[in-house]
N, C-alpha and C positions, 0 to 999 in steps of 0.2 A: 299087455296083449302080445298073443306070439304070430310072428307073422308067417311063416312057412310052407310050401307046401310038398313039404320033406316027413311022412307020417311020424317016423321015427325020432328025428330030429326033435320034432313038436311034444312029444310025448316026453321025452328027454328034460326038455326046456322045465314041461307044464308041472312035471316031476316034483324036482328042482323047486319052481319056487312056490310051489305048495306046500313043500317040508319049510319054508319060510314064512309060511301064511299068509301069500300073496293071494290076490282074488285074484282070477286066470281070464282070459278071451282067449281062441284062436279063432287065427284066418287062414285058409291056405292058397289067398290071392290078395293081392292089393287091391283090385275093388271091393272083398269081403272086407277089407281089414276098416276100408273109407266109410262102410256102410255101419259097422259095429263101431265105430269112431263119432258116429251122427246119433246114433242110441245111446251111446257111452261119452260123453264129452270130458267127464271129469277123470280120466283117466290119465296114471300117471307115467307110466313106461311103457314104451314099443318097441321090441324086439323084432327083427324085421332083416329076413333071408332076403342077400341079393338075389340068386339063383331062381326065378319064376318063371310060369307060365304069364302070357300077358304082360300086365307090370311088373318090372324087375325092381329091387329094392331101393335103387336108385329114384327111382322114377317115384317111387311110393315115398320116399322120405322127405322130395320134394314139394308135394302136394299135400304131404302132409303140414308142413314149413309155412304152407299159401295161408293157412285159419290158425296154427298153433306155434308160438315163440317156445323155445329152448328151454324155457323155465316152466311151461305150462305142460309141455308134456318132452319128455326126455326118448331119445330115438338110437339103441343100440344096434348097429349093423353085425351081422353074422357073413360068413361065410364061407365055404370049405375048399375053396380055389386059392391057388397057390400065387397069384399073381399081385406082387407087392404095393401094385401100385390102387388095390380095392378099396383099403382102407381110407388110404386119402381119398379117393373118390367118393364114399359115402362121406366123408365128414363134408364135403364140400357142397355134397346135395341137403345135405340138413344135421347128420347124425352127429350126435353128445357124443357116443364111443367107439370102438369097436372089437368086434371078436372075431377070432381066428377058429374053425372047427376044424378039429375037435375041439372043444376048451375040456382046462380042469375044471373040477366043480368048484375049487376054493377059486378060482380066475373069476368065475360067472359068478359066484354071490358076489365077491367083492365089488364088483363091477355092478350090480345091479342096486346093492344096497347101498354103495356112494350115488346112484343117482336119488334113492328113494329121497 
């Protein structure tokens, strides 16, 4: 699932890992992403923009954490702000990894195919 509510961003992402043969979701909020998470439980990756409306990705990665352990569904944080200290922050709210945008495409498979 991609979490964004960046259109471009998303299309980018859904791109991406289609030429991978990934089955795709987007959201382009955290309460969409919680509500297709409740239809879709067996899902295995979430890609998930700090940068929101409402819930920021923080907040989303968190709540996501409350029903689903690290192993059960794997939470890559994005983000395109320059501020160093992002990263750690999502991984402390919940996230497996994270990403810097722009990423390279070889950055993003690798990173998404070691969580598959």
């Amino acid at each position: 699932m991609i979490v964004d509510d960046a259109l471009h961003s998303v299309q980018i992402m859904e791109s991406r890992l289609k030429i991978q043969q990934y089955q795709t979701f987007t959201a382009n909020s955290g309460e969409q992403a919680l509500d297709i998470l409740e239809k879709h439980p067996d899902m295995d990756i979430a890609i998930i923009d700090y940068f929101m409306q409402g819930m920021n990705g923080y907040e989303l990665a968190s709540k996501i954490r409350l029903k689903y352990t690290n192993e059960l569904l794997k939470i890559i944080g994005v983000s395109g702000l320059s501020d160093p200290h992002i990263s750690a922050h999502f991984i402390k709210s919940g996230a497996n990894d994270f990403l810097h945008k722009p990423f390279e495409p070889e950055e993003f498979y690798c990173r998404v195919n070691s969580m598959a």
